[in-house]
BALOBA-1460 file (C-alpha; in Angstrom, 3 decimals):
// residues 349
<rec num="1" residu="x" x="0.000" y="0.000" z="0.000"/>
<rec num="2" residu="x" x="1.193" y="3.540" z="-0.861"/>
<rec num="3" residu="x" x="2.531" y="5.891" z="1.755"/>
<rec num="4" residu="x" x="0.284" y="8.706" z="1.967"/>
<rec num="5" residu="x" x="2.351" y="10.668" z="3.703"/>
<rec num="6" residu="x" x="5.216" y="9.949" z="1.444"/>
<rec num="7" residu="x" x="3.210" y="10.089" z="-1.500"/>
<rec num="8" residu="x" x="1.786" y="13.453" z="-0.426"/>
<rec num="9" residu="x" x="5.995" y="15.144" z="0.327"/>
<rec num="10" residu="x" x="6.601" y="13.650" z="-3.366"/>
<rec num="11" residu="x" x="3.621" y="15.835" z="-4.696"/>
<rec num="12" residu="x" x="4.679" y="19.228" z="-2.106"/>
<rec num="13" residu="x" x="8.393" y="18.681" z="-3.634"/>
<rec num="14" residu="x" x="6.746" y="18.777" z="-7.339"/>
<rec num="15" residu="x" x="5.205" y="22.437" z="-6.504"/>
<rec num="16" residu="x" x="1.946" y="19.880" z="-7.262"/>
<rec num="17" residu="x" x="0.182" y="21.273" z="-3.912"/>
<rec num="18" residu="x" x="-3.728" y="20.440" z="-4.990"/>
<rec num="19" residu="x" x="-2.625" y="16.849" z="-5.381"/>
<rec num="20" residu="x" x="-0.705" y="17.020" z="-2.195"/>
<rec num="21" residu="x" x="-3.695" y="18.530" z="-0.519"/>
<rec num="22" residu="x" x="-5.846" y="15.822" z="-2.019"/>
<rec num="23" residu="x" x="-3.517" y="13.120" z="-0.518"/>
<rec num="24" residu="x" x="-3.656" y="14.432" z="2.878"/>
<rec num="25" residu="x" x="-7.487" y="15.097" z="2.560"/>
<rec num="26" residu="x" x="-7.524" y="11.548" z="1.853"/>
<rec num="27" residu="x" x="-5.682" y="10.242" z="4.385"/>
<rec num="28" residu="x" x="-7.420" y="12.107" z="6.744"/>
<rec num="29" residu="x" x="-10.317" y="10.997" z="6.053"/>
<rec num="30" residu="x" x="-8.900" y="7.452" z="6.255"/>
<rec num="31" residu="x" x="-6.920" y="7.266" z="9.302"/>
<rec num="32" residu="x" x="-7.777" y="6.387" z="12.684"/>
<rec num="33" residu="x" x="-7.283" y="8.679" z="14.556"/>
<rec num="34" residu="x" x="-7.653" y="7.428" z="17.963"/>
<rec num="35" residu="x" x="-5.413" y="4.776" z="17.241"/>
<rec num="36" residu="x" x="-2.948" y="6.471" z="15.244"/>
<rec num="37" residu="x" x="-2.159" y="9.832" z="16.592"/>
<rec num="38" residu="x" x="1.195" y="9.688" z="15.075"/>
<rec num="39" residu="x" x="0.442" y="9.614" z="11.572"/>
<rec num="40" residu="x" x="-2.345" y="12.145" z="12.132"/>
<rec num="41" residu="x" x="-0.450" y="14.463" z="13.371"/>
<rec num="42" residu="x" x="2.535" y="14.171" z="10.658"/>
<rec num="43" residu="x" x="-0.677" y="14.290" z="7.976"/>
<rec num="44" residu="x" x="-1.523" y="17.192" z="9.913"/>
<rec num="45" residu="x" x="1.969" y="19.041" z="9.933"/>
<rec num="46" residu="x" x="2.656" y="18.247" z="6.062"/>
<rec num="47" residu="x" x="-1.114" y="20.132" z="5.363"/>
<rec num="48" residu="x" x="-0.225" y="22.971" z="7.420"/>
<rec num="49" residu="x" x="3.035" y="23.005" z="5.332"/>
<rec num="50" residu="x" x="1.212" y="22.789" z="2.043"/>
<rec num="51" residu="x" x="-1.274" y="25.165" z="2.930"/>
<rec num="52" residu="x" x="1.685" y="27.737" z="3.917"/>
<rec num="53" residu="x" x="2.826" y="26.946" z="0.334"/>
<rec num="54" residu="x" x="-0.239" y="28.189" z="-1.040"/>
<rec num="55" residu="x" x="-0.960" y="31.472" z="1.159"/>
<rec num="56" residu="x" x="-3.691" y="30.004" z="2.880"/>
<rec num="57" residu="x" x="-2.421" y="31.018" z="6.538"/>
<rec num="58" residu="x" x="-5.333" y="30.943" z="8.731"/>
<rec num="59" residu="x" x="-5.626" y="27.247" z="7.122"/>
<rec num="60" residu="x" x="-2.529" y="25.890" z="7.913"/>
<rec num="61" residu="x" x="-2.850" y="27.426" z="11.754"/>
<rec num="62" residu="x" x="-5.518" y="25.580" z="12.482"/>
<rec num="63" residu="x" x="-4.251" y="22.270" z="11.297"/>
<rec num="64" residu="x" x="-0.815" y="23.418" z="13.419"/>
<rec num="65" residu="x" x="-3.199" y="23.728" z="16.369"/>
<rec num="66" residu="x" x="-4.907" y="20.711" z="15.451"/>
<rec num="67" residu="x" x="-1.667" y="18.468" z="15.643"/>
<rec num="68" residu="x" x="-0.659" y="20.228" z="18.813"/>
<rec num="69" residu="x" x="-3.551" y="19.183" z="20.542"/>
<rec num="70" residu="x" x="-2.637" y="15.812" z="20.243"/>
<rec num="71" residu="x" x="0.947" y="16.359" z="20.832"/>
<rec num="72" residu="x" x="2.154" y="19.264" z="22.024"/>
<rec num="73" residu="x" x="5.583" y="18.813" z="21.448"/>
<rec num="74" residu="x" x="5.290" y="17.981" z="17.944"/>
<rec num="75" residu="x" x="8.806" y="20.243" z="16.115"/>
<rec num="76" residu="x" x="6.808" y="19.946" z="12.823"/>
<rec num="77" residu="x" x="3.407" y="21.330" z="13.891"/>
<rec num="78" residu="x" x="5.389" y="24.410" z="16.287"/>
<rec num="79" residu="x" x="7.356" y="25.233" z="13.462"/>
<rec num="80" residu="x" x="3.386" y="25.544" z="11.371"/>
<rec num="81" residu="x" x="2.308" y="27.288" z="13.966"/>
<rec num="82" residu="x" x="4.730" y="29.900" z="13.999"/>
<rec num="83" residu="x" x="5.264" y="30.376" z="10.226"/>
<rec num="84" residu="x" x="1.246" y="30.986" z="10.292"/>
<rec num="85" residu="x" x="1.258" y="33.491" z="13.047"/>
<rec num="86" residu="x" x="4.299" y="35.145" z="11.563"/>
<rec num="87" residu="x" x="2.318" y="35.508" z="8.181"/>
<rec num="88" residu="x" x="-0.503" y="36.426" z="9.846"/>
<rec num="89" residu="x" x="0.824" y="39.244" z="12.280"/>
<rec num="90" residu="x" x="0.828" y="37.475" z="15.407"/>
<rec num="91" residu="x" x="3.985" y="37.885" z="15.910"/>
<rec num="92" residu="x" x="4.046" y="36.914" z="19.774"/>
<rec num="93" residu="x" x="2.667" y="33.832" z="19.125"/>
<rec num="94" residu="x" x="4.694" y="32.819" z="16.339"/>
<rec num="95" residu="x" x="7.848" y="33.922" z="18.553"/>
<rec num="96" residu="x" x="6.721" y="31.875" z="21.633"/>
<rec num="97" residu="x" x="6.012" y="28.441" z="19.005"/>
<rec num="98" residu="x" x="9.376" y="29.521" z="17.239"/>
<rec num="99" residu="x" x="11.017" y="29.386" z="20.502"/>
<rec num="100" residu="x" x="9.389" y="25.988" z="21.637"/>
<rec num="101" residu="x" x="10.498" y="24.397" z="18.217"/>
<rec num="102" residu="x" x="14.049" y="25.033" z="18.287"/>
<rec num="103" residu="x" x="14.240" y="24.018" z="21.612"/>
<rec num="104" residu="x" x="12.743" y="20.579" z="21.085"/>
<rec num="105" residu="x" x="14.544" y="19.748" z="17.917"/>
<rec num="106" residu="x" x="17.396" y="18.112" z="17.667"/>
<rec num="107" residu="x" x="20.720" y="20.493" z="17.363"/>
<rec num="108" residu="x" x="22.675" y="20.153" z="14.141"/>
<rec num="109" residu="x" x="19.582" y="19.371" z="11.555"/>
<rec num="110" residu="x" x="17.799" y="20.766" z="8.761"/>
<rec num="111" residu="x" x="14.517" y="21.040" z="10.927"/>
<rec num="112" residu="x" x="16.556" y="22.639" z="14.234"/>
<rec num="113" residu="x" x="18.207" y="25.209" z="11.449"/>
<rec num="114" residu="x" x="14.932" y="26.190" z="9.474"/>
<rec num="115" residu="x" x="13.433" y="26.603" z="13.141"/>
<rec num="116" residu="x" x="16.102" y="29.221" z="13.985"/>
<rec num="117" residu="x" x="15.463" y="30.656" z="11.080"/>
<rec num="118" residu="x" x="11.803" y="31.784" z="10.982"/>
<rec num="119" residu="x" x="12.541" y="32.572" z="14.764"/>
<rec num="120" residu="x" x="14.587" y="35.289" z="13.566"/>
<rec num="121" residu="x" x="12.433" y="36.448" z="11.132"/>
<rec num="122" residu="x" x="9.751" y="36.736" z="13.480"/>
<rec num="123" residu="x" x="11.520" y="38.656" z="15.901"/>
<rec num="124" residu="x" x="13.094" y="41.035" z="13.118"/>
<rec num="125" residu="x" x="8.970" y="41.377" z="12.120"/>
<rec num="126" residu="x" x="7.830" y="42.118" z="16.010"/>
<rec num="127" residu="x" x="10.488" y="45.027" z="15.694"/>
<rec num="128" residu="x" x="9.417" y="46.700" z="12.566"/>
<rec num="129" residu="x" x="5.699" y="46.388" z="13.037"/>
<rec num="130" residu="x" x="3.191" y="48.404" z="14.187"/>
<rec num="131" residu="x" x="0.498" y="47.730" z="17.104"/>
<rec num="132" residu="x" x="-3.195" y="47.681" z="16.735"/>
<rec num="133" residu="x" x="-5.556" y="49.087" z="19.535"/>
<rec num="134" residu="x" x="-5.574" y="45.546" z="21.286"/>
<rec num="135" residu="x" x="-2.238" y="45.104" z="21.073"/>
<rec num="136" residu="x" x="-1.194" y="42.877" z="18.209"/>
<rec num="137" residu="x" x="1.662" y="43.267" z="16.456"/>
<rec num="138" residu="x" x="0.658" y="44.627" z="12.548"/>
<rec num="139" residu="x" x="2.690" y="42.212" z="9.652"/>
<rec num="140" residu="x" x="2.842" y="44.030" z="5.950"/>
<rec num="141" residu="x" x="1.939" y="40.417" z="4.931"/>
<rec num="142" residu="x" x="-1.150" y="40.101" z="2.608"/>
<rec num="143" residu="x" x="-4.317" y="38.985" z="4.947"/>
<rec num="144" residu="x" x="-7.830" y="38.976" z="4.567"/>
<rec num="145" residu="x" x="-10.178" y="41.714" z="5.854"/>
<rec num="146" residu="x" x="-13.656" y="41.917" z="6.378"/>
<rec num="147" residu="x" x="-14.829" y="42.486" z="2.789"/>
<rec num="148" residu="x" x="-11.848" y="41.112" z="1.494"/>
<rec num="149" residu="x" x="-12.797" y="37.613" z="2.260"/>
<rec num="150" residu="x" x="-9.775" y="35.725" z="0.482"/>
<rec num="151" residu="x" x="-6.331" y="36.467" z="0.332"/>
<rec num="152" residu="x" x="-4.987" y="37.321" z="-3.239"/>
<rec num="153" residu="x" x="-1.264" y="38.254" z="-4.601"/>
<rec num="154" residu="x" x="-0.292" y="39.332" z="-8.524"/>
<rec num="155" residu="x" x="2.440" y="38.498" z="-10.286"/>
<rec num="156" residu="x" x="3.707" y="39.911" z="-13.551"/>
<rec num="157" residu="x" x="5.807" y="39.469" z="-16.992"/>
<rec num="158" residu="x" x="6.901" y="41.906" z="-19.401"/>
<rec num="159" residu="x" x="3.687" y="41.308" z="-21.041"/>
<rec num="160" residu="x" x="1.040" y="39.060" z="-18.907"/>
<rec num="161" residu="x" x="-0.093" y="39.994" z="-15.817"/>
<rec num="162" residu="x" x="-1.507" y="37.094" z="-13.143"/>
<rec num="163" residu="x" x="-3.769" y="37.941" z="-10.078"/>
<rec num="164" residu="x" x="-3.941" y="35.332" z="-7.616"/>
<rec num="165" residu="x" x="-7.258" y="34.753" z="-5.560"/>
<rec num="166" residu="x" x="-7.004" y="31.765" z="-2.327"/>
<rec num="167" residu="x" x="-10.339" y="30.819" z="-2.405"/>
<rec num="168" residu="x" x="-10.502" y="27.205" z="-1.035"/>
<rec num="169" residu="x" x="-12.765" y="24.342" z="-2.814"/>
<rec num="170" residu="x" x="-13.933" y="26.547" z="-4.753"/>
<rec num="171" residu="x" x="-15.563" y="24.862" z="-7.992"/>
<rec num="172" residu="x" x="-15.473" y="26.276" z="-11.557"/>
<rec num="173" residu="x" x="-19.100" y="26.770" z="-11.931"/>
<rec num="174" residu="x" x="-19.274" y="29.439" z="-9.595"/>
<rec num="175" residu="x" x="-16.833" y="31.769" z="-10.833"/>
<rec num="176" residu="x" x="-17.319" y="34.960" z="-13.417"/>
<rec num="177" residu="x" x="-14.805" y="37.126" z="-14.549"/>
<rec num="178" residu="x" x="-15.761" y="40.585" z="-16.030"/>
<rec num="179" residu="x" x="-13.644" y="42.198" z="-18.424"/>
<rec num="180" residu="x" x="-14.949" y="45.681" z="-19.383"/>
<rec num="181" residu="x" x="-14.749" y="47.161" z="-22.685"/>
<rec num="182" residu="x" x="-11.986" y="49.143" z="-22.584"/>
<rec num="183" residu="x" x="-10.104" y="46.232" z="-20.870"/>
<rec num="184" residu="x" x="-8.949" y="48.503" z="-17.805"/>
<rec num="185" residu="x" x="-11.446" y="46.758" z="-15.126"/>
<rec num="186" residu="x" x="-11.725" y="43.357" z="-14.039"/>
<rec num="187" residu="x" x="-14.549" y="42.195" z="-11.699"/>
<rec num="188" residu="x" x="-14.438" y="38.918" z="-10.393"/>
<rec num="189" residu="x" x="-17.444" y="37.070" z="-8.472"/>
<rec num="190" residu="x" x="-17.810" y="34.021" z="-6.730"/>
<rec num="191" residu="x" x="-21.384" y="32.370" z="-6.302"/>
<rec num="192" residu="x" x="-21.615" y="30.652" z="-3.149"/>
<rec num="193" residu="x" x="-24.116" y="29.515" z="-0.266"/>
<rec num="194" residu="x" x="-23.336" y="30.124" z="3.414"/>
<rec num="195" residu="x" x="-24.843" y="29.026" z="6.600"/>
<rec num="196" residu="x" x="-25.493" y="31.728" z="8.784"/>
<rec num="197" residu="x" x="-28.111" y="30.001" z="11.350"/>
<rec num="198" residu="x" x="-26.915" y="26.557" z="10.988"/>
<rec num="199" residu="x" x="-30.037" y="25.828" z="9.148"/>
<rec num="200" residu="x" x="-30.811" y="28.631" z="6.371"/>
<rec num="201" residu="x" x="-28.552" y="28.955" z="3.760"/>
<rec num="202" residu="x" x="-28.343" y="32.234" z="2.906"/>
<rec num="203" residu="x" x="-26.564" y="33.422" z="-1.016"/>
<rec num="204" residu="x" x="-23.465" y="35.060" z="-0.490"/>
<rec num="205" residu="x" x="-21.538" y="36.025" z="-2.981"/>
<rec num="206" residu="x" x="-17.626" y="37.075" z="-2.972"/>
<rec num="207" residu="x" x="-17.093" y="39.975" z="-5.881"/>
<rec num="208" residu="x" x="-14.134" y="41.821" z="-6.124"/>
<rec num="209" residu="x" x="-13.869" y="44.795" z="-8.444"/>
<rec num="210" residu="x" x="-10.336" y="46.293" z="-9.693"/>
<rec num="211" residu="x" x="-9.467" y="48.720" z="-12.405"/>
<rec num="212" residu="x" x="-6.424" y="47.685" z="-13.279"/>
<rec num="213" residu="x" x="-2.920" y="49.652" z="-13.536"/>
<rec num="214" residu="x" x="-3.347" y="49.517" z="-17.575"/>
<rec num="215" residu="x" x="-5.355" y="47.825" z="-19.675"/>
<rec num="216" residu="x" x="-5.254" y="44.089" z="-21.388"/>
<rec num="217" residu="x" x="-6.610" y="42.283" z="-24.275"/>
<rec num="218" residu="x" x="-9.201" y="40.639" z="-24.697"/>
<rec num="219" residu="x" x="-7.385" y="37.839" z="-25.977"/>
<rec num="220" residu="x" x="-4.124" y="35.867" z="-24.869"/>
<rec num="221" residu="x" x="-5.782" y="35.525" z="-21.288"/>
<rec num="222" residu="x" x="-7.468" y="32.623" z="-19.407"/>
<rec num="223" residu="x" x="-8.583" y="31.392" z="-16.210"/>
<rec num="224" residu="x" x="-7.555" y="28.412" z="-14.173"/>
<rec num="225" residu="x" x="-9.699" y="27.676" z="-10.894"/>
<rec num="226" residu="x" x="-7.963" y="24.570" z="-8.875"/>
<rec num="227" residu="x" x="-8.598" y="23.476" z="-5.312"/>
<rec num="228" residu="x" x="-6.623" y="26.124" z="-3.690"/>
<rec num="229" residu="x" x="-7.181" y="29.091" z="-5.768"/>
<rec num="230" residu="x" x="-8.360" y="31.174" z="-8.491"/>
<rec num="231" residu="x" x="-5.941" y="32.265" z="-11.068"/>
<rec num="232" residu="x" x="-6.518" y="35.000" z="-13.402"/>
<rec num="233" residu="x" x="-3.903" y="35.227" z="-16.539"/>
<rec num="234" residu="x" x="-4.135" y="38.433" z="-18.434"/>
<rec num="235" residu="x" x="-2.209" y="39.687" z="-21.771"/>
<rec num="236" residu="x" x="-0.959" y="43.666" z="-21.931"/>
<rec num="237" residu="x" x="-2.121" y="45.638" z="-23.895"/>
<rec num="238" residu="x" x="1.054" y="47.228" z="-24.209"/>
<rec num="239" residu="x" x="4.155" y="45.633" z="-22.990"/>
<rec num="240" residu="x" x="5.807" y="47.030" z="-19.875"/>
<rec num="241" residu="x" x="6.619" y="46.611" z="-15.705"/>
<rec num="242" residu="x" x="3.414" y="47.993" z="-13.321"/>
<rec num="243" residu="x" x="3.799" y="49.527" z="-10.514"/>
<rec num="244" residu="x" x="1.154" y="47.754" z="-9.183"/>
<rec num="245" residu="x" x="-1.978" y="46.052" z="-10.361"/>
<rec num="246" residu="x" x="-4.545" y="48.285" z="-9.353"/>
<rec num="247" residu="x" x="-5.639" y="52.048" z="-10.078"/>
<rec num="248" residu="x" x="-8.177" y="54.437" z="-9.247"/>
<rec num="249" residu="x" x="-11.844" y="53.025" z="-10.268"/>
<rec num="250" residu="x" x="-13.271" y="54.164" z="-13.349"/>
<rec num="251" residu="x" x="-15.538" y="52.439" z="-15.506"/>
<rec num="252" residu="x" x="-18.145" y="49.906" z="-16.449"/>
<rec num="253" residu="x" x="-18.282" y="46.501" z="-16.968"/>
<rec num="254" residu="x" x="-19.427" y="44.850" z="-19.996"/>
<rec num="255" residu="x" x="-17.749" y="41.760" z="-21.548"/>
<rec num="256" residu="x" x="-18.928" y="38.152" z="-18.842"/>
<rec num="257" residu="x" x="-16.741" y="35.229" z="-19.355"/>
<rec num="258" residu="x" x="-17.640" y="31.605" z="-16.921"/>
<rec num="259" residu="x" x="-14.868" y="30.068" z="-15.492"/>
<rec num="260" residu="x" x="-16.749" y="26.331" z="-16.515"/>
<rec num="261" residu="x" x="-15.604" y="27.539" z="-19.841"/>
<rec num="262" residu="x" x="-12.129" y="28.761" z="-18.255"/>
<rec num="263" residu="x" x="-11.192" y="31.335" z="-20.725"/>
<rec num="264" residu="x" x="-11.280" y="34.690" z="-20.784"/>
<rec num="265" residu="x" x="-9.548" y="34.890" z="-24.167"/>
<rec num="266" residu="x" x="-10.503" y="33.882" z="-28.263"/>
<rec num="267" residu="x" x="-7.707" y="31.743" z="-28.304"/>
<rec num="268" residu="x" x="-6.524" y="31.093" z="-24.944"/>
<rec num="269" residu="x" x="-2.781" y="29.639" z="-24.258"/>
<rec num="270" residu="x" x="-4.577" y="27.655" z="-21.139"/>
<rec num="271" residu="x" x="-7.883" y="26.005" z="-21.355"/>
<rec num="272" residu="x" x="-8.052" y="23.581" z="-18.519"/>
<rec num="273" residu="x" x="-8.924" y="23.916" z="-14.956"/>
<rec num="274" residu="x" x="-6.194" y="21.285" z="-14.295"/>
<rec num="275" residu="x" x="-3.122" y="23.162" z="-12.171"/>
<rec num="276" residu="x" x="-0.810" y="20.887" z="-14.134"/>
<rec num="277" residu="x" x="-2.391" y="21.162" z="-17.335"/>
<rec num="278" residu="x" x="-2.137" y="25.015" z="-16.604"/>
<rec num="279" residu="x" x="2.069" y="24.841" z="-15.951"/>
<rec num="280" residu="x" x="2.127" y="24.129" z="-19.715"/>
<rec num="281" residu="x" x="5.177" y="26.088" z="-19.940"/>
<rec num="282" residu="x" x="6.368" y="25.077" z="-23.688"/>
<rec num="283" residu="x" x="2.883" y="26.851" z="-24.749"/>
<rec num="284" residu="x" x="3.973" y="29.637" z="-22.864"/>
<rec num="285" residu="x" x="7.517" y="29.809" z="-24.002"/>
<rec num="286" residu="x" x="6.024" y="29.392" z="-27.697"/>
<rec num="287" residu="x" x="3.343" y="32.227" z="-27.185"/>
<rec num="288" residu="x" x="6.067" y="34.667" z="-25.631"/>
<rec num="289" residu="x" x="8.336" y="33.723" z="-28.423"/>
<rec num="290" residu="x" x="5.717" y="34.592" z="-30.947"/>
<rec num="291" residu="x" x="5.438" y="38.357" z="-28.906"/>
<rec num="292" residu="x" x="8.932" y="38.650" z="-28.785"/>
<rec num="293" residu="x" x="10.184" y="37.853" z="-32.091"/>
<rec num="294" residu="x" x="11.214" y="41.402" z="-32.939"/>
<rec num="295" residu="x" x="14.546" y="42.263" z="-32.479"/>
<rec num="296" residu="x" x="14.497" y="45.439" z="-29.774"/>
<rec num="297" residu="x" x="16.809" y="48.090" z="-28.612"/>
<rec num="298" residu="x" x="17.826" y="49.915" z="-25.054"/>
<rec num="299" residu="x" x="15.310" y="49.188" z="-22.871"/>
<rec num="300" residu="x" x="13.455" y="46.818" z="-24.607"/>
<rec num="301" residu="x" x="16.747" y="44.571" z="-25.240"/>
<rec num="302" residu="x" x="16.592" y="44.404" z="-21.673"/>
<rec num="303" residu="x" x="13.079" y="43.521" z="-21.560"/>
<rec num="304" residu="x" x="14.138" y="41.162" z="-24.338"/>
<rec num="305" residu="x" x="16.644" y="39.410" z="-22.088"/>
<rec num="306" residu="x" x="14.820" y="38.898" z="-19.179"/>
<rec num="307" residu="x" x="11.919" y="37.133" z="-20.689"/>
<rec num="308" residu="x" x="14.559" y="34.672" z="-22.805"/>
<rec num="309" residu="x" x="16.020" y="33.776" z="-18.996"/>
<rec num="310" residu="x" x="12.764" y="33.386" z="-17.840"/>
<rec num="311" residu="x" x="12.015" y="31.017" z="-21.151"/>
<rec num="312" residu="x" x="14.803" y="29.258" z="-20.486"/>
<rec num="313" residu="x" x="14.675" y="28.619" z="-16.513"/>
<rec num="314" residu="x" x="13.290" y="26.143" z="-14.737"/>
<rec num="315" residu="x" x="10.111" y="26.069" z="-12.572"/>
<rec num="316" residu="x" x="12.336" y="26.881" z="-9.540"/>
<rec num="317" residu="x" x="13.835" y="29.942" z="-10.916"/>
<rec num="318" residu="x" x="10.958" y="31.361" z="-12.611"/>
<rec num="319" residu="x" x="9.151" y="31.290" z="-9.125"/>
<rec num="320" residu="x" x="12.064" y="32.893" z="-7.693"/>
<rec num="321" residu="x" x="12.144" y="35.655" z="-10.524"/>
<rec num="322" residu="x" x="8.368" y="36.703" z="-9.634"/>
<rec num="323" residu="x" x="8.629" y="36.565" z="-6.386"/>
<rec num="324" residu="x" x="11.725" y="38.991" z="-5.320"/>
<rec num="325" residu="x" x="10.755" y="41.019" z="-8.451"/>
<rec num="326" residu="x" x="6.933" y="41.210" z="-6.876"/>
<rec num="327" residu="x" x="8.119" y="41.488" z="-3.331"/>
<rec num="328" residu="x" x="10.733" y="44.000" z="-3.876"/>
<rec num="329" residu="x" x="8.463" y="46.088" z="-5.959"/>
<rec num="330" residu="x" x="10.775" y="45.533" z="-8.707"/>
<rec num="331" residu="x" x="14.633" y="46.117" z="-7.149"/>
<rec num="332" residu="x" x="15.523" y="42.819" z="-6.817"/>
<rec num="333" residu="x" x="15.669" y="39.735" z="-9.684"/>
<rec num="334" residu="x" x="16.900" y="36.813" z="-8.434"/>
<rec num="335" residu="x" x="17.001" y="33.168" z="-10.122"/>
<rec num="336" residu="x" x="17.587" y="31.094" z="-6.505"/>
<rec num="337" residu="x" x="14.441" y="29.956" z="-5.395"/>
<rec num="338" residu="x" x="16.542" y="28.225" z="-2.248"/>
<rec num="339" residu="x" x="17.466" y="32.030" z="-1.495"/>
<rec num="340" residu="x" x="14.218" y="33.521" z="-1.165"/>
<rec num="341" residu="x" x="11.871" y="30.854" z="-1.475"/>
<rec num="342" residu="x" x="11.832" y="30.516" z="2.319"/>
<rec num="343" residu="x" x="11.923" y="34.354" z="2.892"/>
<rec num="344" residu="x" x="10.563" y="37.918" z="2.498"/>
<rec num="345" residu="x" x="12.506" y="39.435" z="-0.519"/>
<rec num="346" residu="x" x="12.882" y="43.099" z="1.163"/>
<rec num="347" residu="x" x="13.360" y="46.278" z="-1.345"/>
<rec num="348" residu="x" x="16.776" y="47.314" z="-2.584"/>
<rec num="349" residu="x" x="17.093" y="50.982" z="-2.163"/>
């Protein structure tokens, strides 16, 4: 019989988290867990660690809590816990879990090491936030508020531009995305039930509305919803870095594409809902090829170079390119996802 457990790392170490996810679900489901605490609580550390991966914080504390409860000295589920306090702001509490994790584990290994690591972090974060009214130490990590029900991020490209919405078992029938005319607002809306007494079910849908930094085409887009998130690939109009992804509102909203369909282009580059099916990077690579075939000059040979690296990189390194270039709103490109995978990627002045 298959490992889950092992089965599920092999997926996390593919960057496949929705099958990893699925595994543990799985397993979960499976297990005994009156009679095997042990595995339930490594199922329940390696979920917290795959739903770190995927930004979903106030997930991945509560299965960290979860495996604490039936082992409190757990390394694994401390070291959860305090990653998803740290992300979240609560900075105490990740520094008190930090502190109980590198204490427990063993000195001289990888686990004792990444431990001390994130302990530091979180005390470097404790010094350069802010405090709330009650108290709590204020992270500039990305959280949810109360009408921003799910966490999002955006990445970018010198000519697509990806927005990023955590929105947990969420399926593809329920999700719209609005492209106005003019291409320079995007409204996205999620059709969902909720229980509010425990017995009505009351419609409640998420919408979020942006007008975007610049505008994109109608075409060369598409949308991809998997079990972890909603992701939202648009083309530029006009090729170029943003600032950021949003502007002030203006507009209407005309032009409704379903994410059953998952498109939001003619001629999409990715048409399935599939996250794996959706990494097809050879369609990429051809379709920035095709944008790119121009020979340019100055600034746009530069341009021109860093989309052939990021052509030519692997999955690693093209992760690691979007996310100091995101993080560092734009001062820092690096290709060494073992750098800054497992940290904040700070602005270079």
């Amino acid at each position: 019989m298959t490992d889950p457990l092992a089965a599920a790392r092999a997926a996390f170490d593919d960057d496949d988290y929705d099958e990893s996810l699925q595994i543990l679900d799985d397993a979960l489901k499976a297990v005994d867990a009156r009679s095997e605490i042990a595995l339930v609580v490594k199922l329940l550390g390696q979920r917290s660690r795959t739903f770190i991966a995927c930004g979903l914080y106030d997930e991945a504390l509560e299965d960290a809590r979860r495996a604490l409860s039936l082992d409190d000295e757990d390394v694994e589920a401390l070291l959860r816990l305090g990653i998803a306090c740290k992300k979240l702001g609560r900075h105490a509490e990740a520094i008190e879990a930090l502190e109980r994790a590198t204490a427990r584990a063993h000195s001289g290994t990888a686990m004792r090491a990444e431990c001390a690591e994130w302990l530091k972090r979180a005390r470097l974060a404790r010094e350069n936030a802010g405090t709330d009214d009650g108290g709590r130490m204020l992270d500039a990590s990305p959280s949810t508020t109360a009408t921003e029900r799910y966490r999002r991020t955006w990445y970018q490209s010198e000519t697509h531009v990806t927005l990023e919405v955590f929105a947990k078992g969420v399926s593809p029938d329920a999700v719209t995305v609005d492209l106005n005319d003019a291409g320079d607002a995007l409204k996205l809306t999620i059709d969902a039930l909720s229980d509010e007494d425990g017995c009505a079910r009351t419609y409640d849908p998420y919408v979020l509305e942006i007008d975007l930094f610049a505008c994109v085409c109608a075409d060369g887009g598409a949308v991809n919803v998997s079990p972890t998130k909603i992701e939202i690939r648009m083309r530029k109009r006009s090729p170029g870095q943003w600032r950021d992804i949003e502007r002030r509102p203006s507009g209407g909203l005309s032009q409704s594409i379903t994410a059953h369909h998952v498109s939001i282009a003619h001629n999409p580059t990715v048409l399935s809902s599939d996250k794996r099916t959706a990494k097809d990077w050879d369609a990429l690579e051809r379709a920035l090829d095709e944008e790119l075939k121009d020979e340019p000059d100055g600034d746009a040979a530069l341009n021109d170079l860093f989309q052939k690296i990021y052509a030519n990189a692997d999955d690693d390194a093209r992760r690691a390119m979007n996310k100091s270039f995101t993080e560092s709103n734009g001062t820092v490109l690096s290709t060494d996802w073992t750098d800054v995978g497992a940290r904040d990627v700070v602005p270079d002045p």
